[in-house]
Each structure stands twice: as C-alpha cells, then as structure tokens.
N, C-alpha and C positions, 0 to 999 in steps of 0.2 A: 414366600409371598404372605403377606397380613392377610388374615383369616377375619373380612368384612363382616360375618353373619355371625360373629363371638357377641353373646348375651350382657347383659349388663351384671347379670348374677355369675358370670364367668369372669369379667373383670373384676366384681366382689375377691374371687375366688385367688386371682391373681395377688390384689391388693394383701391378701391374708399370705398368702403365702411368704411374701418379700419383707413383713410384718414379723413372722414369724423366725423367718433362716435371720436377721438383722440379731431379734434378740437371744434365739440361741449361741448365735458368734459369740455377744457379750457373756452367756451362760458357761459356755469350753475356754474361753480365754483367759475369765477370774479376775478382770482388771481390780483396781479398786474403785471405790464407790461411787468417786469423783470422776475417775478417769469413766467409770457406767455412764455414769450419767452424760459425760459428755460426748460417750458413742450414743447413747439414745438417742441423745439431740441429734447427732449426723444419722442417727436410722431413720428418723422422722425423715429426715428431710430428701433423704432416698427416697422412702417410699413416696414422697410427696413429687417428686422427680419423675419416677416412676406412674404412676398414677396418671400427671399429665400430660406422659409419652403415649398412656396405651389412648389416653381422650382423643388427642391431635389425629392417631392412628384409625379411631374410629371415627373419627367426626364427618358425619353423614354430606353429603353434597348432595343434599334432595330436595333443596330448599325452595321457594316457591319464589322466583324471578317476577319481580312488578318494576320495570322498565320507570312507569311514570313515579313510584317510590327512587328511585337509586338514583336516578338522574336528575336535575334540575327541571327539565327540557319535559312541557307539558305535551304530551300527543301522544309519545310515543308506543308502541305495542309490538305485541309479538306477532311477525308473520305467520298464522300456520298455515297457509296456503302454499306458503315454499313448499317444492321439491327441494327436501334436502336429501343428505347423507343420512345413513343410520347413526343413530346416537347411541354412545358410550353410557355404558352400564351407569345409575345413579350413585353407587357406593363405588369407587375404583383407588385401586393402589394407585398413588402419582407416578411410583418407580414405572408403569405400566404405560405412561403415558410418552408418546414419539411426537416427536416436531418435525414438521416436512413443510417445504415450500410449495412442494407438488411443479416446480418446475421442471423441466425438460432440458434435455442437455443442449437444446436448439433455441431454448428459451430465454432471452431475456429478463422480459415482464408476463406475467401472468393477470387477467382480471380475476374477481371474486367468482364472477360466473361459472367459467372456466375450471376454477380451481374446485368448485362444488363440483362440476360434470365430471375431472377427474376421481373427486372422494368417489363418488356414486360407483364409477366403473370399478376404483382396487376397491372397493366395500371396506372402505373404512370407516372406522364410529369414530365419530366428530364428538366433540365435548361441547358439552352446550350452556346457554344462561345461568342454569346450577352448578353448575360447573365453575365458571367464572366466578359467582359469586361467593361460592364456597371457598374457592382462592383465595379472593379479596379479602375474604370475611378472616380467613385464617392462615396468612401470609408464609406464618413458618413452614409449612407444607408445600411452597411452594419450589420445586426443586431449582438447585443451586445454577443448574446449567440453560435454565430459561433466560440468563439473563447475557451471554451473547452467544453469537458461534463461535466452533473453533476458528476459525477465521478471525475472530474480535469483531465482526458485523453486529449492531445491536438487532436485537429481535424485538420484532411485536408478536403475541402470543396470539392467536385468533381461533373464537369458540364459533366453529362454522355449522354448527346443525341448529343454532336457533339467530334464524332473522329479525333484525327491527325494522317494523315502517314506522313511518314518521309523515306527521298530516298530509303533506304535498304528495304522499308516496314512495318518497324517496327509503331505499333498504341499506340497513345497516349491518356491519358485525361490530362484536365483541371483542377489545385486546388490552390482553396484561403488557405493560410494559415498564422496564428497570430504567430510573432515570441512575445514571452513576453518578454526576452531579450533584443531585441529591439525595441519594444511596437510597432512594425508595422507589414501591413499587407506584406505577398511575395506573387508573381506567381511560379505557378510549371508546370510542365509539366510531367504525370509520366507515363513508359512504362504500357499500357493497363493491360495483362496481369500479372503484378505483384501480388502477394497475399495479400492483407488486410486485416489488422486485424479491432477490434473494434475504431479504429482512424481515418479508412477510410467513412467520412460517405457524401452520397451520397444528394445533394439538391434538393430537386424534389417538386412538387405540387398533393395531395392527388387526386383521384377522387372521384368527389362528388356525 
C-alpha cells in the first residue's frame, strides 16, 4: 500500500537516490563517452519518470469543491444538511477503492435514497466532491476498471457522501463516467433520487 503521509523532503530523498544507482550503472559499466552520455540522457529521463509517478501517487484529494466553480449551472451548493455516509479518508490509495451498486439480489432498481440508507447501515465511507474532483483533475489515477463491469455493463461512478442542491431544492450526486465512443472520461451531475439500475455503482471504501 502507498505510504500517503511520505514528506516531500522523502520524495527529495527518493529522487536522489534513483539519481544516483542511474549514474553509478554508467560508473561499473565503462561505456564510452558517447555511449555515457547517451545513458545519462535515458537516466534523466527515468528519474523524470519516476519522479512523476511518486507526484500522481501522492497527489492529495483535499481539494476544496466549489460546485458554482466546476459547473456551468449558477445555484448550486453543497448539502450539508444530508444524512450521509461516513466519508472516505481525504488522501486514499484508488487500489483501496470498491464499486458496489448496493443492490440486492431481490433488486432490480435502487433509488439514491435508498442506496445512502444502505451505505449508512454497512458503514461504508463514500468518496465525496474531493474526491471526484481530484479524479477529474488527475484522470491517470483513475483505475482501469472503473470503466465497465465484468459483465461489459457501462458504469457511472457515484461520489455519495457529498450532496448538491440546486435552487428549486432539487439534490444531486456526483459521477465519473467513460464515454468509449470518445475514449474519455465525462462529469455528471444526476438528480439524487433517480432509480438505478446495476450501472449505477457507488465508490466507496470497505470497513475494515
């Protein structure tokens, strides 16, 4: 598991190191000078490789969610008034993260309502607006299998511990969803209470 609370002066540490084993290789190997040189340039570019894997690794999901920024759509706010789920840690591995539809084997469709009442009861932490947006913002993180089920069902990804209203009242969630058509990810925005079927599956973190 990625060790979230690693310092930036331990990334330092990292970057030095991967810096260093690059140019000792060139040191025990003897090339010649040309041939040095054109391992440095491939050691740069490891370390530079490197470097932007441990960033992605860390890259915080604490960001501060302003609904009326990210969206077009003037009004809208964060409910805090919801009963929600508990929410998922602000720094989390993605490997860490499960998709459930929360339906029932009796189940067809599920409302949002619903599918909140059941997070509540297994105490699961839901992912929420930081969450999401830290996705969006930084797409390569996003894991590979978000994008259907094993079934080939497309998924909408839904961040259920932060609600939006919207002037009328009306509550919203949050969802990542892979267009394969145009091989990228969308935002959505979907009325709360809509019915879900096995498409709608919820991102949340297990308790342990």
């Amino acid at each position: 598991m990625v060790n979230k609370s690693i310092t930036s002066e331990q990334v330092y540490s990292i970057v030095i190191l991967v810096d260093a084993s690059v140019g000792e290789a060139i040191r025990r190997l003897g090339f010649s000078s040309l041939s040095a040189e054109m391992l440095i340039e491939e050691g740069a570019s490891i370390k530079s490789s490197v470097v932007e894997y441990v960033e992605i690794l860390l890259r915080p999901f604490s960001t501060t969610f302003k609904p009326e920024e990210f969206f077009d759509d003037n009004g809208f706010k964060i409910d805090f008034a919801s009963i929600r789920p508990p929410s998922a840690p602000a720094n989390l591995d993605p490997s860490e993260v499960v998709l459930d539809s929360m339906l029932r084997d009796t189940d067809r469709i599920i409302s949002g309502e619903e599918r909140l009442n059941r997070h509540v009861e297994a105490d699961n932490q839901c992912l929420t607006a930081d969450h999401f947006f830290g996705f969006w913002t930084a797409q390569e993180t996003i894991p590979e299998y978000w994008k259907e089920t094993p079934d080939g069902h497309p998924i909408w990804v839904l961040f259920d511990a932060t609600i939006l209203v919207a002037p009328n009242g009306r509550r919203f969630v949050l969802s990542l969803h892979w267009d394969p058509k145009k091989c990228e990810w969308e935002k959505w925005k979907f009325w709360h209470d809509h019915s879900w079927d096995i498409n709608g599956h919820s991102a949340i973190v297990r308790k342990r």
